[in-house]
N, C-alpha and C positions, 0 to 999 in steps of 0.2 A: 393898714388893712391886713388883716391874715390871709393865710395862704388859702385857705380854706372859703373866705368872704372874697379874695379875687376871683376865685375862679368860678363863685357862684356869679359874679361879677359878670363875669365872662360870657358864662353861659347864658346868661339873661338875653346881652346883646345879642348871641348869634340867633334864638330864637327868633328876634325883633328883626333880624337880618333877612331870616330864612323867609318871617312871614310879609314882610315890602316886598320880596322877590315873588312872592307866589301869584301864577298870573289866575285874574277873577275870570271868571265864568261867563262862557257870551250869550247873552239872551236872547233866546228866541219867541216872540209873542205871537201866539198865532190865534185868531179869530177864526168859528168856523162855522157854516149855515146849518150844520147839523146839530142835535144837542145831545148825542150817545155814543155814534159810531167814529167819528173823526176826534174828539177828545181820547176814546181811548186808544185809537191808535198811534196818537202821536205822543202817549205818553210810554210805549211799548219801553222795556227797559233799554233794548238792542241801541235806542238814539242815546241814553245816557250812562249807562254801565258798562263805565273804560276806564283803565286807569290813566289813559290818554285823552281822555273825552273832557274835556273842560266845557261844557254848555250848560244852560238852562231852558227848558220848556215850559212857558208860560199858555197853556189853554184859556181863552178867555168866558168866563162861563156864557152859555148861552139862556133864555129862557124861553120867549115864547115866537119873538117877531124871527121869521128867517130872510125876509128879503133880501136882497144885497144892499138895498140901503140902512137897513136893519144893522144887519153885520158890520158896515162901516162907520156908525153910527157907533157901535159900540166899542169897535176897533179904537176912532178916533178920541172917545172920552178914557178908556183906559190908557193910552199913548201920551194925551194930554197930561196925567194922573201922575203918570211916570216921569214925563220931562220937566215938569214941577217940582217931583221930590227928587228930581237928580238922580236917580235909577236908570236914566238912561246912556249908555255909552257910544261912543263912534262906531263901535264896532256891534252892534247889537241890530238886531234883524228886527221886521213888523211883515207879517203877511196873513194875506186872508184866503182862508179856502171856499169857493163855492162851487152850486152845482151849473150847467148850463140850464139844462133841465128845457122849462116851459120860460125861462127869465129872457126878456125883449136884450135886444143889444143895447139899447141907450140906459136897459138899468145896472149891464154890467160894466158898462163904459165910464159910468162915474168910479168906479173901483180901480180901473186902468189909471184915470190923469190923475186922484190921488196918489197912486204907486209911485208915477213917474216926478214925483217931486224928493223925492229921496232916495240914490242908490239903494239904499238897505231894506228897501219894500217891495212887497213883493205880493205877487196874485197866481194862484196857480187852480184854474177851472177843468172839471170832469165833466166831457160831454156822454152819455148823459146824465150819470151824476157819480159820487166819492165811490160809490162801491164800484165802477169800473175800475179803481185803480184798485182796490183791493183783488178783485179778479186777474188781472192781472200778474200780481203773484204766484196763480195756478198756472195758467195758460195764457193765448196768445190774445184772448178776447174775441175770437172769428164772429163773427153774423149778429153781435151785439147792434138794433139797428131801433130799440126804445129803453125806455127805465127798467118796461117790465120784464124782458129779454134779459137785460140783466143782473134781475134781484134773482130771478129763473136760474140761469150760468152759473154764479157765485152763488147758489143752492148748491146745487150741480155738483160744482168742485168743490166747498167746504161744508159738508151736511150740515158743520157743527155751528157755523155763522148765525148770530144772533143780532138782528139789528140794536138792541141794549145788552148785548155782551157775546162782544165777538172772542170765536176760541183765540187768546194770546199765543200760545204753543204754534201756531198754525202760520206764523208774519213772525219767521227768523231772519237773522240777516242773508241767508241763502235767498230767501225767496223774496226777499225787497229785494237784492241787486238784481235779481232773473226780472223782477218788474220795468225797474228802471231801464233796461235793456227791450224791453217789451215797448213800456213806454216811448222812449225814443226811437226808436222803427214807425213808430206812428206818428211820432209828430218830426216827419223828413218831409222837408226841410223844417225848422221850426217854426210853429206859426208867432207871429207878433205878440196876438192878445191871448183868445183860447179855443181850441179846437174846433172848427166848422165840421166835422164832421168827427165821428166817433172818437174819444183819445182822453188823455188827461194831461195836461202838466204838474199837478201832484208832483214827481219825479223829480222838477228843478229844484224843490225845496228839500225834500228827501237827500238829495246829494249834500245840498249845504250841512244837512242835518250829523251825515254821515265824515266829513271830511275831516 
C-alpha cells in the first residue's frame, strides 16, 4: 500500500470512528389539543438551536378531533408507528398537552394512567387553557379566573399574539425561564395530575426541553 492509499486508509476509519461516537438526538414527541398555537411553539428554535442541544421535536399533527381521548388516540397510534420501526429509544420522551378547560376529570384521567405506565411519558395541563402558559411569559398571570380573561391578558401583554401565528421574537429563552419560575410559584406544592385551580404544568416539559 502507498503512503499516500495509507493514510487515505486512515482517514477513512477515523471518520467511521468519529461517527459511532456521535451521540443520536433524543426525541421528543409531543401530541397536542390545539392545532396552531402549541405546534408552533414548541417548535420555537430556542428548544433546538445549540450547539449543545442534541434533541428532536416531533409535533404530532393535529386535525379535527380535540378531546383528550382524541389526542391520545393519536398519541398512542403514532408511538405505536415508531416502536415498530425501531425509532424509538430508552431515552426518548412521549407527552401530551391539553387544556383543562370545560374537559370532566374522568376524560383527563385516562391520559394520567396512560403516562404512568412509562417513565418517559408525560402530561402537562393548562388550567384554563395553553395560552395561560404563554402569559405567563409576560407576567405573573394575576386575576386569570376563565379562558376568556385569558385570551383578554395575553392580548394585553403581546398585542402582536395570533392564535395561527404567534409573534416568535416575543418567547426567548429570557422569557421562558421568567415562565417557568412563574409557573412553579403556582403549582407549590406540585399538584399530582393538573392544576385545580388556575396554573399550567407546561413548564415540567419545558425544563426537559431545555436541559
Amino acid at each position: 500500500m502507498t503512503s499516500k492509499n495509507r493514510v487515505s486508509s486512515i482517514r477513512r476509519r477515523s471518520l467511521r470512528r468519529v461517527e459511532n461516537v456521535r451521540p443520536q438526538r433524543r426525541l421528543f414527541l409531543i401530541a397536542t389539543e390545539g392545532e396552531k398555537t402549541e405546534p408552533q411553539y414548541f417548535n420555537l428554535k430556542v428548544f433546538t438551536d445549540s450547539a449543545e442541544k442534541s434533541i428532536k421535536i416531533e409535533v404530532i399533527p393535529h386535525h379535527t378531533d380535540s378531546a383528550p381521548s382524541d389526542v391520545l388516540k393519536r398519541m398512542k397510534k403514532v408511538l405505536n408507528e415508531y416502536i415498530r420501526e425501531c425509532k424509538i429509544r430508552r431515552d426518548d420522551y412521549a407527552w401530551i398537552i391539553i387544556d383543562k378547560d370545560n374537559w370532566s376529570t374522568g376524560a383527563i384521567d385516562q391520559i394520567f394512567e396512560w403516562s404512568q405506565e412509562h417513565p418517559n411519558r408525560g402530561v402537562a395541563v393548562s388550567n384554563p387553557k395553553f395560552e395561560f402558559w404563554l402569559l405567563l411569559h409576560f407576567n405573573n398571570g394575576d386575576g386569570i379566573i376563565s379562558s376568556q380573561k385569558c385570551s383578554e391578558a395575553l392580548q394585553r401583554s403581546c398585542p402582536d399574539y395570533k392564535k395561527d401565528c404567534i409573534p416568535l421574537g416575543k418567547f426567548k429563552r429570557e422569557n421562558i425561564l421568567n415562565a417557568i419560575q412563574r409557573a412553579k410559584q403556582l403549582d407549590n406544592p406540585p399538584c399530582p395530575k393538573w392544576p385545580k385551580n388556575t396554573g399550567t404544568t407546561v413548564y415540567r416539559l419545558v425544563e426537559k426541553l431545555l436541559e
